[in-house]
C-alpha positions as CSV (number, residue, x, y, z in Angstrom):
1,X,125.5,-34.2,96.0
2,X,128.2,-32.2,95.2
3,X,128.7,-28.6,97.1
4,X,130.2,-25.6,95.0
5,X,131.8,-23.0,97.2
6,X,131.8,-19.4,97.1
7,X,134.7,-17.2,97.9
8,X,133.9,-13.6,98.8
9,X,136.2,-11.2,97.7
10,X,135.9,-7.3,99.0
11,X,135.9,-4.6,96.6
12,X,138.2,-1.9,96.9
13,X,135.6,0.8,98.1
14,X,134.3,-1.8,100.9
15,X,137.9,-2.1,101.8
16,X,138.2,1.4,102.3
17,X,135.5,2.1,104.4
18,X,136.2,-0.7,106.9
19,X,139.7,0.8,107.3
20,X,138.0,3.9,108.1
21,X,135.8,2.5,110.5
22,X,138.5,1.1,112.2
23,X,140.6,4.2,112.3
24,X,137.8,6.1,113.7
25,X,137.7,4.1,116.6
26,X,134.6,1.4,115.2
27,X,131.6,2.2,113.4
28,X,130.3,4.6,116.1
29,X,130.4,8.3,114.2
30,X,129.4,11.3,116.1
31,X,129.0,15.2,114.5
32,X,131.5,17.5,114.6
33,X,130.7,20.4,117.4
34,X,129.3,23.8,116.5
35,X,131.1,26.5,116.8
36,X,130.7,29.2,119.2
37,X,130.8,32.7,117.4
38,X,132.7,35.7,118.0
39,X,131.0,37.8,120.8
40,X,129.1,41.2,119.1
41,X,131.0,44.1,121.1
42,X,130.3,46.8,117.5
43,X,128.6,50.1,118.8
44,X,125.6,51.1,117.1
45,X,125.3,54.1,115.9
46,X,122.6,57.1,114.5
47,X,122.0,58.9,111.8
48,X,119.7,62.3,111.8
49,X,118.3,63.7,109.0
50,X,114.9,66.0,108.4
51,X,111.8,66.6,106.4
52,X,112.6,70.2,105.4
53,X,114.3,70.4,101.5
54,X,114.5,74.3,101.5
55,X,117.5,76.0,102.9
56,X,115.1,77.8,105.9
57,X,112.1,75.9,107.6
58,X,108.9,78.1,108.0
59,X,106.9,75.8,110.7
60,X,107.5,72.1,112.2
61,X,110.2,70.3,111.3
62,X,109.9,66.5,111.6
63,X,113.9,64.6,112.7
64,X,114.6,60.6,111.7
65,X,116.9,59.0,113.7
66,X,117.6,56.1,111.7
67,X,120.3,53.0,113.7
68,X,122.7,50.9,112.2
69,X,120.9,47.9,114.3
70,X,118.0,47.3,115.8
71,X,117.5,49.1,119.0
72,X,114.5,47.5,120.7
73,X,113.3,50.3,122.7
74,X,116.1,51.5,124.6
75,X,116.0,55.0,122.6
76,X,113.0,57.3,123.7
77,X,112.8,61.3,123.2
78,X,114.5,62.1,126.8
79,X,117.4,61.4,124.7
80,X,116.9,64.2,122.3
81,X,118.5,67.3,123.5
82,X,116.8,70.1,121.6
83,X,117.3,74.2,121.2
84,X,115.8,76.3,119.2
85,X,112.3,75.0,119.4
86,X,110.2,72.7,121.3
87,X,109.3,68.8,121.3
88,X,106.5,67.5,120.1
89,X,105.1,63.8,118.9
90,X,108.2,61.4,119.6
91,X,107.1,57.9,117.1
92,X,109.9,54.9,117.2
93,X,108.1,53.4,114.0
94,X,110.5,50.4,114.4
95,X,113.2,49.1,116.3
96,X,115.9,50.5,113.7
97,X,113.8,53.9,113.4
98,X,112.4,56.8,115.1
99,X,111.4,60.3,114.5
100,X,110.7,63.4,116.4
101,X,108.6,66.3,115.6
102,X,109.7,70.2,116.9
103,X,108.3,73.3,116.8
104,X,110.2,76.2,116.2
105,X,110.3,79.2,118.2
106,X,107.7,82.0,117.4
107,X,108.1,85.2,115.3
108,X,111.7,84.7,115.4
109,X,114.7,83.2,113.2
110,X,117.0,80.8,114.5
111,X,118.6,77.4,113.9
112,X,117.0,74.2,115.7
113,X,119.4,72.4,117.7
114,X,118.9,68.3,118.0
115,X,121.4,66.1,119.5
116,X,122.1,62.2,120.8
117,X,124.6,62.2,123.4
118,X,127.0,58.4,123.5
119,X,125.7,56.2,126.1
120,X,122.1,57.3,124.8
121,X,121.0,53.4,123.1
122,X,122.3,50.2,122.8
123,X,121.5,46.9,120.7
124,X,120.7,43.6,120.8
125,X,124.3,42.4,122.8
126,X,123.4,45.6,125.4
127,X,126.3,47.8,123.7
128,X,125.7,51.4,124.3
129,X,126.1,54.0,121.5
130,X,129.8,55.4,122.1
131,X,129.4,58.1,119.2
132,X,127.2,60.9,119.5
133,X,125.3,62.8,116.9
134,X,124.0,65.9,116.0
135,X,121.6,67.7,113.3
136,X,120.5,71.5,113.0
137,X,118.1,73.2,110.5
138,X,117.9,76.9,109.9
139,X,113.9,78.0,110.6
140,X,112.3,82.1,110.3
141,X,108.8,81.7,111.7
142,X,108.4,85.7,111.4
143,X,105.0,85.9,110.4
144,X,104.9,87.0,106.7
145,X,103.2,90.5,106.3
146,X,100.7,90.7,103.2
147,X,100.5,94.4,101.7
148,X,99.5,95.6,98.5
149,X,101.1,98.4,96.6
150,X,98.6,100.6,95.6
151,X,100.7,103.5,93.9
152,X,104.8,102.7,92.9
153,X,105.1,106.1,90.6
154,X,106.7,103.3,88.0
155,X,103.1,102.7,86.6
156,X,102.9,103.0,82.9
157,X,100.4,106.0,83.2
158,X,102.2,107.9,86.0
159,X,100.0,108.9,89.2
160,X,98.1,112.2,89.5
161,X,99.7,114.8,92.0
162,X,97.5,117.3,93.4
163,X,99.4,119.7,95.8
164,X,97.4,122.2,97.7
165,X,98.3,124.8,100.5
166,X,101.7,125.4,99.6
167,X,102.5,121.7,98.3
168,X,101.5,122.8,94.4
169,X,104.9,121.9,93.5
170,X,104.4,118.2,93.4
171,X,105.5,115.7,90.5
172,X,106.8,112.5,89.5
173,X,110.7,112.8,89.2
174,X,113.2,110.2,89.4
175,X,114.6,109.1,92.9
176,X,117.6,110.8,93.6
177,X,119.5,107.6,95.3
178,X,118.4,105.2,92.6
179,X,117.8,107.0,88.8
180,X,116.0,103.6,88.1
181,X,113.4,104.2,91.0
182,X,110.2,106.7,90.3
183,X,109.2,108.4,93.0
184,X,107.1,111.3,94.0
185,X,108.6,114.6,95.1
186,X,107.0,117.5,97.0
187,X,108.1,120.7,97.7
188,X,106.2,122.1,100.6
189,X,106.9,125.7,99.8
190,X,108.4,128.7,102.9
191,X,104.7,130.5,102.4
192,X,103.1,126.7,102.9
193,X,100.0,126.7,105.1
194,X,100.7,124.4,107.9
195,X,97.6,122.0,106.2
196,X,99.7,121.9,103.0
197,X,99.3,118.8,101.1
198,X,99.1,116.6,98.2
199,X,96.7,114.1,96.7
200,X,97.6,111.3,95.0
201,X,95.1,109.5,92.9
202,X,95.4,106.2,90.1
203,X,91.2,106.8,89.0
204,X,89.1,109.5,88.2
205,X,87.8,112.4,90.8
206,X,91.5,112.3,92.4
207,X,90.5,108.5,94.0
208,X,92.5,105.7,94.6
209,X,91.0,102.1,94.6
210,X,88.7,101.7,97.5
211,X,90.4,100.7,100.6
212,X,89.3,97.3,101.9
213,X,89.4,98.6,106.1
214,X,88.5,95.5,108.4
215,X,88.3,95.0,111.8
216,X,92.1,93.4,111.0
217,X,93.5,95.5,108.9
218,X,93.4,99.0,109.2
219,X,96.9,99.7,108.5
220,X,98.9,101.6,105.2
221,X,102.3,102.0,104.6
222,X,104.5,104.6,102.5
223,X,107.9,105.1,102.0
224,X,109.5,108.6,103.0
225,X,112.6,110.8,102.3
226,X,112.9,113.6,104.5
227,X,115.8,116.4,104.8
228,X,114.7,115.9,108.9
229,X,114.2,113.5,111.5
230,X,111.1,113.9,113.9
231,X,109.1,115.3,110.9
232,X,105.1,114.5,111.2
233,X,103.9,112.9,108.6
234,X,99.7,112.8,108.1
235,X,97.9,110.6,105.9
236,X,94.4,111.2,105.7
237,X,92.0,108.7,103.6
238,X,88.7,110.0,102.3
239,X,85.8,109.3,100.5
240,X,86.1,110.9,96.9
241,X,82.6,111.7,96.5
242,X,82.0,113.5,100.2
243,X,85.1,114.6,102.0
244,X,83.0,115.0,105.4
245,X,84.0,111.1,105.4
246,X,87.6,110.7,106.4
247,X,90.0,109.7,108.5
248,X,93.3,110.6,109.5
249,X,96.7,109.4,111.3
250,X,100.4,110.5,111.6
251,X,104.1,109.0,111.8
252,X,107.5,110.5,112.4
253,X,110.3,110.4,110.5
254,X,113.2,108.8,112.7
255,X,116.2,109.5,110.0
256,X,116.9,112.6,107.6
257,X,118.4,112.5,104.1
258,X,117.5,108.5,104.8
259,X,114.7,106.2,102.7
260,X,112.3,104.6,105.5
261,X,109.1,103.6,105.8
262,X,106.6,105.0,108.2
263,X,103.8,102.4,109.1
264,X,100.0,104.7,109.6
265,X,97.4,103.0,111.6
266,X,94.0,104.4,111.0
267,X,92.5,103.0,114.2
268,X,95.0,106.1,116.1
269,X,93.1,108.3,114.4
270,X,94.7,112.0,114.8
271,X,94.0,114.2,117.9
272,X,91.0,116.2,116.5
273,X,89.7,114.0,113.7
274,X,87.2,111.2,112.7
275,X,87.6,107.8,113.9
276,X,87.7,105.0,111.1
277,X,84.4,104.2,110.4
278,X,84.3,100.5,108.6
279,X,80.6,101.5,107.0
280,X,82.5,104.6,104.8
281,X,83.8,103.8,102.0
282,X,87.6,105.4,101.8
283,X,89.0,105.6,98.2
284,X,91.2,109.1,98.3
285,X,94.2,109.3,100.0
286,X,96.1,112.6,101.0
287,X,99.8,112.8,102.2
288,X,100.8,116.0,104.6
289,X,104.9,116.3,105.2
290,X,105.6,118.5,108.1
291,X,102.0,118.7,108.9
292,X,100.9,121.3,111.4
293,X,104.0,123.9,110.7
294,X,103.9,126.4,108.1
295,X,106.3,126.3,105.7
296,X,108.1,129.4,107.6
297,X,108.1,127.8,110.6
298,X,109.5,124.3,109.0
299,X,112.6,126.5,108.0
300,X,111.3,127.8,104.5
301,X,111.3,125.7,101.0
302,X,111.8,121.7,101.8
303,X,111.6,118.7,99.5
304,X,110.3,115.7,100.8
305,X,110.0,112.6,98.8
306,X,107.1,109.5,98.8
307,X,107.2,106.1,97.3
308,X,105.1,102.7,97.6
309,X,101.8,103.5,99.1
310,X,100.7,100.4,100.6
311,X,98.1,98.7,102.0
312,X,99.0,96.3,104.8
313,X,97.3,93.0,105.7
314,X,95.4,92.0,102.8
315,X,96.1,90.9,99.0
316,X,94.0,92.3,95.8
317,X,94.3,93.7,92.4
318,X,94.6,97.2,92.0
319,X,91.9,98.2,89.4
320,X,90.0,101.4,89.0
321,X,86.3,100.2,89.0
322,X,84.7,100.5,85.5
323,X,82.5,103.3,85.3
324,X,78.9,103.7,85.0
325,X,77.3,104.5,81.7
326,X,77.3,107.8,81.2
327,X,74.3,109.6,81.9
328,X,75.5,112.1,79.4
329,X,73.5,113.7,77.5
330,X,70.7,114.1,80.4
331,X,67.7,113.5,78.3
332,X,65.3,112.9,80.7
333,X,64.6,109.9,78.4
334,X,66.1,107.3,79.5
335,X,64.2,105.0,81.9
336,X,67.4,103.6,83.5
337,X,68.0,106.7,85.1
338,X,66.6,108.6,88.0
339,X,66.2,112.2,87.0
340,X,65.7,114.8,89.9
341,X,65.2,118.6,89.4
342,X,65.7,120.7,92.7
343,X,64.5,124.3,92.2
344,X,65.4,126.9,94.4
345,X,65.2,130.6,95.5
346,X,61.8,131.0,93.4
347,X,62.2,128.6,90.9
348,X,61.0,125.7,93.2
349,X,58.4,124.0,90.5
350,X,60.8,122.2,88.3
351,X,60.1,119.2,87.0
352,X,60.3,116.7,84.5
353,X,57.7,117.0,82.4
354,X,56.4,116.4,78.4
355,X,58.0,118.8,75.8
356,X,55.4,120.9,74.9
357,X,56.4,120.6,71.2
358,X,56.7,116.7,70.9
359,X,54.6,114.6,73.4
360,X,57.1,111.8,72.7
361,X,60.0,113.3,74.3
362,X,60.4,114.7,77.8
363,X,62.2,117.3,78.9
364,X,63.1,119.6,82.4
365,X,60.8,122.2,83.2
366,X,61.9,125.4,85.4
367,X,59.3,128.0,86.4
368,X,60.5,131.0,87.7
369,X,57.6,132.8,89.8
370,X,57.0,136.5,90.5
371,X,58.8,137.2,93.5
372,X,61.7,134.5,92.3
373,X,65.6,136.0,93.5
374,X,67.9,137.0,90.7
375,X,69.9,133.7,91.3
376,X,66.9,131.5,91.4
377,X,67.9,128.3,89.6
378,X,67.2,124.6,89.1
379,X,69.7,121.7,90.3
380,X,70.1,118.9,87.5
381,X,71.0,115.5,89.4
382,X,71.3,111.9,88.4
383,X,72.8,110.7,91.8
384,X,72.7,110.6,95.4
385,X,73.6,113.7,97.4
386,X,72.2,115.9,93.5
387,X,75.1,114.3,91.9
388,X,75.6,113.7,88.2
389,X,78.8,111.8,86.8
390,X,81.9,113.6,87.2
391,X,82.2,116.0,84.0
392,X,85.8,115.1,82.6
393,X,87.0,118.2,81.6
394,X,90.4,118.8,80.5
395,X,93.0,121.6,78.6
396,X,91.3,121.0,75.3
397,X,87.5,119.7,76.5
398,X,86.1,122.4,78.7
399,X,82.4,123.0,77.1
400,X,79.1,121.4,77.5
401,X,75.7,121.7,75.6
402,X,72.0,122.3,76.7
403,X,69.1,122.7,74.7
404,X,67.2,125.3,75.8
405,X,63.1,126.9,75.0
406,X,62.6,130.4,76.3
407,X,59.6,132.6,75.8
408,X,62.3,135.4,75.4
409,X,65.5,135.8,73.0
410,X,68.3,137.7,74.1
411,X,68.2,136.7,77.6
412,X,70.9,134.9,79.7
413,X,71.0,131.4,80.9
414,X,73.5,130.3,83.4
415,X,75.2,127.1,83.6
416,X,76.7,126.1,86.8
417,X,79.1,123.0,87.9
418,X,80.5,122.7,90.9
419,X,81.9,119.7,93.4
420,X,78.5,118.1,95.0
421,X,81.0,117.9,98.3
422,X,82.7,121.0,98.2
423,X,80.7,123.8,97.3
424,X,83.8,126.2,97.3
425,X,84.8,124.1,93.8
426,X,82.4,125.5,91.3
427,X,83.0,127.4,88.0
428,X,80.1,129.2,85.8
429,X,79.6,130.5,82.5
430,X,76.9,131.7,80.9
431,X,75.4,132.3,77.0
432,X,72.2,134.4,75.5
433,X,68.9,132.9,73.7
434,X,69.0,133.9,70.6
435,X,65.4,132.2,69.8
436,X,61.8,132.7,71.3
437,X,59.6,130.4,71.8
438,X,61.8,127.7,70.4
439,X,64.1,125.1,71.0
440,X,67.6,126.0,70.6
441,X,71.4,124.4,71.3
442,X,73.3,126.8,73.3
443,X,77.3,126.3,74.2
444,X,78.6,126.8,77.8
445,X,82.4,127.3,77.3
446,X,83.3,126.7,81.1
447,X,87.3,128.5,79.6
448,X,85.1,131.7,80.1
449,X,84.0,131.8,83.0
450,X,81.3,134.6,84.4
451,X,82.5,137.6,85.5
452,X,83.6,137.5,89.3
453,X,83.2,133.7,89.8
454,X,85.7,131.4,89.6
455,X,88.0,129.8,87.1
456,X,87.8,126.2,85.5
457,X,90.3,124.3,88.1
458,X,91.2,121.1,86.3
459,X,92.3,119.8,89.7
460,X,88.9,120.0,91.0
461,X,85.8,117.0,90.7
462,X,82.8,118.5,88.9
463,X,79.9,116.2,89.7
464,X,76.8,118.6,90.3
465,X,75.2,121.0,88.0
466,X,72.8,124.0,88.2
467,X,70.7,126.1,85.5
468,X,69.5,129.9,85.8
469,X,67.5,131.0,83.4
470,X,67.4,134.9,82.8
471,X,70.1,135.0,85.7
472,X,70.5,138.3,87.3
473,X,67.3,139.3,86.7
474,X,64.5,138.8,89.8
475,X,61.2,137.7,88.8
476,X,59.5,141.5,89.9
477,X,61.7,143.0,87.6
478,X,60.4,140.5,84.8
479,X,62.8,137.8,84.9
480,X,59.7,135.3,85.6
481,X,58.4,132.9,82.9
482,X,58.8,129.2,82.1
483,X,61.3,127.7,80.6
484,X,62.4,124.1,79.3
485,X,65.4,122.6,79.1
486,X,67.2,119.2,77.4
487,X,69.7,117.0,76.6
488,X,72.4,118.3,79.0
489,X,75.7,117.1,77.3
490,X,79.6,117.1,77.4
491,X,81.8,118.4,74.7
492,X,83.9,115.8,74.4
């Protein structure tokens, strides 16, 4: 048998390896050792920031501390130095995060305070903060005051002024430290009564929106200009339709030839006067400079000045309220309507009764009886306290209509319109029959008034009318009879 040898032969990359081996001390290999790394000796540090974007915070404010590192819970809110306010809820929502809620100091502005002192935290490898840090955050927690203006004198349809007492002299002007500004002035004149005054009124009847009082709010404001400190100033509220309910309260002027504002609270009601009733209603509003001196002893003619007539503590529009439909003419028709007749010194059987010419229409009777007075009338009213509508007279509208039956021509019939709440605010006028026993349309020009009563005062509410027929004549010298009357009416 014949044998056939093999040589080995290494290869090159065999060759290379076994040289390796052998440098490396055999073919026992071990891993290289792990390095030890650097020692963490970096601070961390904190940054504070807040929840407020406007300039000026108005309640709580809520600070973030946010770390560079985590933190674990070495940071708690003893290490929150805080002015200005007071701590509240302290949250560390993580161990790189925390946040702290203060509450600013009360009716007051300010600037909250919040610091970290060094030393105050420290991280994973035990270092301690070494910086400090510091935010602040402007706050005004004075409690916002709600008011509504109620007259500014810049309205498009200017206020009405109605002086009295010495006070006639009262107008819109200009102000005189601002020819922009509309303002009211009022001269309270050196013959003044010491009561002299002067009404200012947005609606109808001399009123003013009605004043929504409260057990809160009882408070109005007004600016003044006065020519004198320590002048008394009255405002007195009322209700339009019966002055008997009203209120009153004073402030004093603290500057002189200075704008302020003087601040009237209606529960100090004057020495003397009504205390605020919340059941009244108080839609009138009266302003008295230098109240309680004439204007001789207030050192002769003064001019005083008003502007924004407020109402504090409450918010709402300033509307006149729409009227009523107008019970004009009074027809006695109209079954909407309460119609009441009030007779009086010997005319007491009025009533509404059926025309005696038409059984479809009805009509106001008046008897006046035998022993009936001279003045003996008959009171038309549609209203509450023998009210009708206030009658809007003015320089150009100042008559009304009646249609009238009489058994007699050429005898007078007075008309008579007055204030239902202030009887000494009356005018009357009177015309003749010229028909008898017919109905006629007779015109009561209220420009012409009756002999020895008073004139037509535009100033004045009208809201109450009377009737006398064959006035000035008592019923036992024949001024008796029946009469009928109609469709009551304004001129317009």
């Amino acid at each position: 048998m014949t044998h056939t040898l093999y040589r080995y032969t290494p290869t090159a990359t065999a060759l290379a390896a076994a040289l390796m081996l052998a440098a490396c001390g055999g073919g026992d290999a071990s891993p290289p050792p792990t390095p030890t790394p650097p020692a963490d000796t970096t601070p961390p540090t904190v940054a504070i920031t807040d929840n407020v974007s406007d300039a000026t915070a108005t309640g709580n404010v809520t600070f973030t501390f946010t770390f560079s590192e985590s933190v674990g819970t070495t940071f708690t809110a003893d290490d929150v130095v805080v002015t200005g306010g007071a701590k509240g809820a302290f949250n560390m929502a993580s161990t790189t995060q925390a946040t702290l809620v203060v509450t600013p100091n009360t009716n007051t502005t300010g600037t909250i305070d919040v610091s970290v002192a060094a030393g105050k935290f420290a991280d994973a490898a035990n270092n301690a903060n070494t910086a400090a840090a510091s935010a602040s955050q402007a706050y005004n927690t004075v409690p916002v005051v709600v008011s509504t203006t109620l007259v500014s004198f810049d309205e498009a349809t200017a206020p009405t002024l109605a002086g009295f007492g010495g006070a006639e002299d009262s107008t819109v002007v200009a102000d005189p430290t601002n020819a922009a500004n509309k303002v009211a002035k009022v001269l309270k004149a050196a013959g003044a009564e010491l009561w002299a005054g002067t009404t200012v009124s947005i609606c109808p009847s001399n009123a003013l929106v009605t004043l929504p009082f409260s057990a809160d709010n009882k408070t109005m404001s007004l600016r003044v200009w006065s020519p004198d400190a320590n002048t008394v100033v009255r405002l007195k509220v009322e209700n339009a339709a019966d002055g008997t309910k009203s209120v009153e309260t004073d402030a004093t002027t603290t500057t002189a030839a200075t704008w302020e504002t003087l601040t009237f609270n209606f529960a100090n009601q004057a020495t003397g006067t009504a205390a605020l009733d919340l059941s009244n209603t108080y839609n009138k509003a009266s302003v008295f400079f230098a109240f309680g001196k004439t204007g001789a002893e207030n050192g002769g003619d003064k001019t005083y000045y008003m502007d924004d007539l407020k109402f504090v503590g409450s918010s709402f529009q300033v509307a006149c309220p729409t009227p009523p439909a107008s019970v004009f003419p009074v027809s006695f028709d109209n079954t909407s309507v309460t119609y009441t007749l009030t007779g009086f010194g010997g005319a007491e059987d009025s009533a509404v009764v059926v025309d005696p010419t038409n059984a479809a229409n009805k009509v106001g009777r008046a008897t006046k009886s035998a022993t009936a007075e001279l003045w003996a009338g008959t009171t038309i009213s549609t209203g509450a306290n023998f009210t009708l509508e206030a009658i809007p007279f003015s320089a150009t509208k100042t008559s009304m209509t009646l249609r009238v039956w009489s058994p007699t021509a050429g005898i007078p019939v007075r008309l008579k319109v007055e204030d239902a709440a202030d009887p000494t605010h009356s005018v009357e006028t009177e015309a003749l029959t010229t028909v008898a026993n017919g109905w006629q349309t007779m015109t009561f020009n209220f420009a012409n008034q009756a002999t020895g009563t008073a004139a037509l005062n535009l100033g004045y509410t009208y809201n109450k009318a009377s009737v006398f027929f064959n006035f000035g004549t008592t019923g036992a010298n024949g001024g008796g009879g029946t009469f009928y009357f109609d469709d009551l009416n304004f001129v317009n």
